[in-house]
N, C-alpha and C positions, 0 to 999 in steps of 0.2 A: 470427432469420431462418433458413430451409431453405435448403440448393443449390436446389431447385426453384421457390423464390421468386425468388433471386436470379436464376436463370436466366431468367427470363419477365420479372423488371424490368430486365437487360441486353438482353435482344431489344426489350423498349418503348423501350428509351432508344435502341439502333442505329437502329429504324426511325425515331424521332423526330427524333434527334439524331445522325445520319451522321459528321458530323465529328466529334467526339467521340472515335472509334474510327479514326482515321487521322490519322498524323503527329501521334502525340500519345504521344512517348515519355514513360518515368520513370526516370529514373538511378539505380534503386534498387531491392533488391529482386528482383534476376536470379536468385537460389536462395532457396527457403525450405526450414526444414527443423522436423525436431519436436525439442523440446528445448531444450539446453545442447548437449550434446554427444552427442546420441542416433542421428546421423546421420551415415554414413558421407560425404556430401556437405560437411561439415561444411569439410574438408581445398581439397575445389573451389578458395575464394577464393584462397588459401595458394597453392597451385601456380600458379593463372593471375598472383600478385602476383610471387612466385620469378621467374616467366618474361618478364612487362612490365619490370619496376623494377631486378631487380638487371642486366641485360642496358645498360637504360639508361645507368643510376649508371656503370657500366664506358668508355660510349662517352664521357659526359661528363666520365668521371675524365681520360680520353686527351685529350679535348677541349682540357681546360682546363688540364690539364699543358704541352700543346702551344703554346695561347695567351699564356697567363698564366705570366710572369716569377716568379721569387725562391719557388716550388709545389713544396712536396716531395710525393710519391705521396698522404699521408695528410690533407694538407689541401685537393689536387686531386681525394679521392674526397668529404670533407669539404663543398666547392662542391657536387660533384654531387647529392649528396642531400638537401643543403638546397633546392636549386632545383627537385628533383622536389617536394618538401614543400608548396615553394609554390607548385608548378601545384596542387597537390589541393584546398591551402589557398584558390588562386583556385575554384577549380571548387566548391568545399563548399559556399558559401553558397546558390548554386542550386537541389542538389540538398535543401539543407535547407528549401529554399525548397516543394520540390515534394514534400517529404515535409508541412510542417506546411498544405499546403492540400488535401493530399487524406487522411488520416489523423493525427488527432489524436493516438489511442495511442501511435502508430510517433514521431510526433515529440516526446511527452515523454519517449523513450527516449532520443533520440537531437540535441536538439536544442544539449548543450554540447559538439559534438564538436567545434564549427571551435576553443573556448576550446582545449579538450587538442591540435589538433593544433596550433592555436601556441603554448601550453608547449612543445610536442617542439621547436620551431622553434627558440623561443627557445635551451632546452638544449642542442640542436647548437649552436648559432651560439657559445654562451661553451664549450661545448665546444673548438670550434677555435680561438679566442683565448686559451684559458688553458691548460687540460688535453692538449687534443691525443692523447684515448684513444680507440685502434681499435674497442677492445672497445665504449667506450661511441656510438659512432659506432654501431654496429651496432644497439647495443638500444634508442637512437631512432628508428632507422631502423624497426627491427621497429613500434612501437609508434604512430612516425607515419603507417606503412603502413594498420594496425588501422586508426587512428581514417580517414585518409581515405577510406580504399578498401574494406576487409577487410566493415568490417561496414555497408556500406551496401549490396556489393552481394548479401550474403546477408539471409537475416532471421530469425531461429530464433524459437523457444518455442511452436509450434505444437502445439496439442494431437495426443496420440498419436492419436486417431482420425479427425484431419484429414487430404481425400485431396488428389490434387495436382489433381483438376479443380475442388475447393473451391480453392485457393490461387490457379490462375487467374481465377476469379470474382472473386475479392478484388480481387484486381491489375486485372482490369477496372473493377469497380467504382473503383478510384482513378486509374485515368485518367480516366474520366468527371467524378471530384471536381475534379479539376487543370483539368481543358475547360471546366466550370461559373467556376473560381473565373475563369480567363484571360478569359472571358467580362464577368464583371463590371466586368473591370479596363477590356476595351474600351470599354465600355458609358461607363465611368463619363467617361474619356478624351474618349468623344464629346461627353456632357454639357459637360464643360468647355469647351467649343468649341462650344457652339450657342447662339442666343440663349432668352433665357428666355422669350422672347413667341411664340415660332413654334410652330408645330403638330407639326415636328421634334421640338421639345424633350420635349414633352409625353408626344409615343409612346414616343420613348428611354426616358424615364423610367418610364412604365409597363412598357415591355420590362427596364428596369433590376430593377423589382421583383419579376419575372416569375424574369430568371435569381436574383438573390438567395435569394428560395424555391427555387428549384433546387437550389443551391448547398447552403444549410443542411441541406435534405431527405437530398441525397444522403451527407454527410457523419455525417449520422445514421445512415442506413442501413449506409455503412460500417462504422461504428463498434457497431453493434448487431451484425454479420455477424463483424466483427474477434473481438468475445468469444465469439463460439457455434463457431470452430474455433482461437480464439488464446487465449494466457495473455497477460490485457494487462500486465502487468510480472512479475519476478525475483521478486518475493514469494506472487503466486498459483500461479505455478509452484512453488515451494516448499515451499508451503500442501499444494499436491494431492500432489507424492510424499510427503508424513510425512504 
């Protein structure tokens, strides 16, 4: 598929399908860039994570020094950072949720990341019952940051000649996939709830079959659009620089 395609099948889908395109976030996906490491943007998540989480981890380290009895400093920052870990860990699933219904690619990249970030979880946690090491408190923390946060809200490996009004195209287009998919789920919901003899029922489920094609199509779409400006994984990217 062309920008010019995609562009004419996002104005049919806006005029069609209005909602679609309003109140219809993605938690994911806020920076693209080309590459590995070929983009100065790269550093973005990094700094905005530096600025959120370690600010946090500090109020919650006081917090819970404060509250919490028999707390020396290192198992009071210890608390804090396992607890940031598992707001993301709560937050993950959603986001994975709305990565594997509106892009297939993206979400076989990405779909073990809630396992690794509770590995990390795990590892703090006998961290501070056993070990008790700063250092290693730290390079969890780095790494559970990665998995929750880092690289979901970027998305690399975009081919070098991909521009950023192509990347926004995409990104629309997977909102409309995620609007299709939430659709179905209504759809199906109602069914459940209607009787099977009514004239209700009947339409639902014609409208059911209605978004389902919807759904499939657009997802196709996506995904045809994903390879013509994306490397869909770390090996076709590979592939092309050697």
């Amino acid at each position: 598929m062309q920008s010019k395609q995609v562009q004419l099948l996002l104005q049919q889908l806006e005029t069609r399908y209005p909602a679609a395109f309003k109140r219809n976030y993605l938690l994911y996906s806020q920076i693209k860039t080309r590459g590995i490491l070929d983009d100065q943007r790269e550093v973005i998540p990094w700094v905005l994570a530096v600025m959120i989480f370690i600010p946090i981890s500090l109020i919650l380290k006081d917090f819970y020094l404060t509250h919490l009895e028999n707390l020396d400093p290192l198992q009071s920052h210890s608390y804090a950072i396992i607890s940031i870990l598992l707001v993301l860990m709560w937050v993950l699933p959603f986001v994975i949720k709305q990565i594997k219904h509106s892009s297939n690619s993206l979400y076989q990249l990405q779909r073990h990341a809630p396992f690794k970030l509770a590995a990390v979880i795990l590892l703090s946690g006998l961290n501070l019952m056993f070990l008790e090491s700063s250092l290693l408190m730290w390079i969890l923390f780095y790494f559970g940051v990665n998995f929750g946060f880092v690289r979901f809200y970027k998305e690399n490996l975009f081919r070098d000649h991909s521009q950023s009004v192509e990347h926004h195209q995409l990104q629309q287009l997977r909102r409309v996939c995620f609007w299709a998919y939430k659709q179905t789920v209504k759809s199906r919901l109602q069914l459940r709830f209607s009787s099977h003899q009514s004239e209700d029922y009947q339409a639902r489920k014609t409208q059911l079959g209605h978004e389902v094609d919807l759904y499939v199509q657009l997802l196709k779409y996506e995904h045809a659009y994903c390879k013509q400006i994306k490397h869909i994984d770390l090996d076709s990217y590979i592939d092309e620089k050697l």
